[in-house]
C-alpha positions in Angstrom: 0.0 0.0 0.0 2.8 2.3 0.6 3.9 1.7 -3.2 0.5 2.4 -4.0 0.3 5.6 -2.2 3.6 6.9 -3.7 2.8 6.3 -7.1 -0.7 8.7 -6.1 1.4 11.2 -4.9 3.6 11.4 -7.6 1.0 11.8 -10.2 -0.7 14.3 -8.6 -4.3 12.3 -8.4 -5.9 10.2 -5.2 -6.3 6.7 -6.6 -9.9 7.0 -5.2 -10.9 8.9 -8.1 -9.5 6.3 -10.5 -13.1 5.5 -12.0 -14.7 9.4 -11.0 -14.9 10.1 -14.5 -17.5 8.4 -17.3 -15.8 5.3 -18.9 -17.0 7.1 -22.0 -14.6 9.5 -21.7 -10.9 7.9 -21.0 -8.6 10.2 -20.2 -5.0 10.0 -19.4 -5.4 10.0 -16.2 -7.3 6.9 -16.3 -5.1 4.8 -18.4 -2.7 5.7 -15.7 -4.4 5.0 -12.9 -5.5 1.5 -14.7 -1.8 0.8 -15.8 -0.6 1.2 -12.2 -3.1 -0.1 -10.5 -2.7 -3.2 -12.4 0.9 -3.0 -12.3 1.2 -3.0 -8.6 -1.2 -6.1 -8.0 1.0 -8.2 -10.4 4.3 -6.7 -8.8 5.2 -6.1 -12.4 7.5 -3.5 -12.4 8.6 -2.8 -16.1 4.7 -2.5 -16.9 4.9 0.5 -14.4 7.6 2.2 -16.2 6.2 2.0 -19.6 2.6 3.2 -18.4 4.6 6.2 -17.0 6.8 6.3 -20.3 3.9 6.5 -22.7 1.3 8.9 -20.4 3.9 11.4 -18.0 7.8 11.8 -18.1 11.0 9.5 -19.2 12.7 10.5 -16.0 9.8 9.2 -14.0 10.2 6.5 -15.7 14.2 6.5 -14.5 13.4 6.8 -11.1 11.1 3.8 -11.4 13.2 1.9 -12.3 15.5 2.9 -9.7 12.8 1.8 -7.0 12.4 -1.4 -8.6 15.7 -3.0 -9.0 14.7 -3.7 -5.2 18.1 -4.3 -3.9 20.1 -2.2 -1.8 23.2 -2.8 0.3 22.7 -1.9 4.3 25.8 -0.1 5.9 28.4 -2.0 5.5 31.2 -0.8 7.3 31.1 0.2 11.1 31.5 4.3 11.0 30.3 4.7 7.3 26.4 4.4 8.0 25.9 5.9 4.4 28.0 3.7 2.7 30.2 7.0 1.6 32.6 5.7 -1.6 35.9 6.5 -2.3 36.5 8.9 -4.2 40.7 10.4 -5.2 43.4 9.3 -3.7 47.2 9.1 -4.3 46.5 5.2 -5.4 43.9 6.2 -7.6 40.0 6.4 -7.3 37.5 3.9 -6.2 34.4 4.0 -8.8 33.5 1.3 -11.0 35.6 1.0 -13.9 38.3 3.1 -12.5 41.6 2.8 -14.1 44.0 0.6 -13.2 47.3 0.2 -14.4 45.8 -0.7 -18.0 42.9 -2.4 -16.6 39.4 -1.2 -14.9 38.5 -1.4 -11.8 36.0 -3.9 -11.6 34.3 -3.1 -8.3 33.5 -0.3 -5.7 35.3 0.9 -2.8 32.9 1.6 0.2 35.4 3.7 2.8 36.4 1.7 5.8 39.1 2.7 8.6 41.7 0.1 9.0 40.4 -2.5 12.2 36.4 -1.6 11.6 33.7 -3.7 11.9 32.4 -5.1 8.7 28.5 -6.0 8.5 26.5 -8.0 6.0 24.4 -5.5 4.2 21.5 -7.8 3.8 20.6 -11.6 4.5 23.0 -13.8 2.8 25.2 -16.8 2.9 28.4 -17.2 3.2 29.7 -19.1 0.1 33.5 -19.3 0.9 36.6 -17.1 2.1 38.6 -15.6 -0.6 42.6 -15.0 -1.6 42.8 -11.4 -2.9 46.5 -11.4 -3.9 49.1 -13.8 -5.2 51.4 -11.3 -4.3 53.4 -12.6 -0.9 54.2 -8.7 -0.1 50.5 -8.0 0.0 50.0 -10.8 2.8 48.3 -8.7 5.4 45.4 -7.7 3.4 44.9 -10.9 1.4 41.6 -12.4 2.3 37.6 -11.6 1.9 34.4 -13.2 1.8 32.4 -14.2 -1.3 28.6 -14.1 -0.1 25.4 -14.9 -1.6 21.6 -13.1 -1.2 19.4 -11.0 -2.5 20.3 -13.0 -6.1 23.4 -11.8 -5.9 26.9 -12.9 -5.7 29.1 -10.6 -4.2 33.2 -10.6 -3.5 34.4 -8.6 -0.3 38.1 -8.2 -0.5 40.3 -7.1 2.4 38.1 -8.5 5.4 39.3 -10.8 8.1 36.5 -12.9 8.2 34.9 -14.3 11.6 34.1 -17.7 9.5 33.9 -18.5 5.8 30.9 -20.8 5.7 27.1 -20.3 7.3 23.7 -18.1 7.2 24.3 -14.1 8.5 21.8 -12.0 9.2 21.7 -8.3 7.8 23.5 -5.9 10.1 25.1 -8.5 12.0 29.1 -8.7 12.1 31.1 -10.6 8.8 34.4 -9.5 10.1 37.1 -6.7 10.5 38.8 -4.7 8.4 42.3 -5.5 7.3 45.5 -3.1 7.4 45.1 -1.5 4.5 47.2 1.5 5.1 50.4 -0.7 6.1 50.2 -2.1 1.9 49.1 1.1 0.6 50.3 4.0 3.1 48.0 7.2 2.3 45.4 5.7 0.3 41.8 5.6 1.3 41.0 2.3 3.4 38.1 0.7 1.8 36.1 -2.4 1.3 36.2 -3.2 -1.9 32.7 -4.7 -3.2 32.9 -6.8 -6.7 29.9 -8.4 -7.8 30.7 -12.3 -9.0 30.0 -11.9 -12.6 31.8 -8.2 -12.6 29.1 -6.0 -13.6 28.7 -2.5 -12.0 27.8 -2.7 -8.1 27.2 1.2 -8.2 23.1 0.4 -8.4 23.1 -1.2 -5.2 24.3 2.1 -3.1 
């Protein structure tokens, strides 16, 4: 109901008066008003956006489709309730598709102080613990956490895990932190979030 009462606020019209006018006389309100009443009993979101498309405003129609991809990461690092990203640094910068010595970057770096708490941002399971580096001079930040939830598969690199295997809860604690500034002295501690299949994270934050 609270979908349904955002969608009425955002066009402007009580959904109450849906069927006020004659059904002679369609109007565009009321091919809205069917298309997302219809929509939201089906959970159908892409039917939503094209109503709104076709009879108000493509950038509607954006944030829609913002509102349904449905998933979004809780905090995920103790201090950074916002998720706040990296941004510049003298190691580079932490976006999606950053560059990196002739390669992107193929995650997102969620700013995290060296020994912090690191949360699951949503329900999920553990699927394994992970080996960031091959590089033996990297040692003390060389593990992470591939998880599983929300249909997603996600990689966590740089966390000292409290266990690599089992069910945790959102919110509750994955692990800590590792030294990032004693590899990378002056650059921006981080987690750094990669989904499995390497597509951009960025819609999750």
């Amino acid at each position: 109901m609270k979908n349904v009462a955002l969608f009425a606020a955002l066009l402007g019209e009580n959904f109450t008066n849906c069927s006020s006018k004659p059904s002679s006389a369609w109007s565009r309100t009321n091919l809205v008003c069917v298309c997302v009443c219809v929509c939201v009993c089906v959970c159908v979101c892409v039917c939503v956006c094209v109503c709104v498309c076709v009879y108000i405003s493509p950038w509607l129609c954006v944030a829609l489709v913002y509102v349904c991809e449905g998933v979004t990461f809780g905090q995920l690092c103790q201090g950074n309730p916002f998720n706040t990203q990296r941004t510049s640094d003298i190691f580079g910068q932490g976006h999606y598709g950053a560059p990196r010595s002739g390669r992107p970057h193929q995650g997102l770096d969620i700013t995290c102080e060296d020994g912090s708490e690191v949360y699951a941002p949503f329900d999920l399971t553990i699927n394994r613990g992970l080996t960031v580096y091959t590089d033996s001079t990297k040692a003390a930040i060389n593990k992470g956490l591939e998880i599983q939830g929300e249909d997603l598969c996600v990689m966590l690199f740089y966390v000292d895990p409290d266990k690599t295997s089992g069910q945790v809860s959102k919110g509750q604690r994955l692990g800590i932190l590792m030294p990032m500034q004693s590899v990378y002295p002056g650059i921006t501690s981080h987690v750094h979030v990669q989904l499995c299949d390497r597509s951009d994270p960025t819609r999750y934050f």
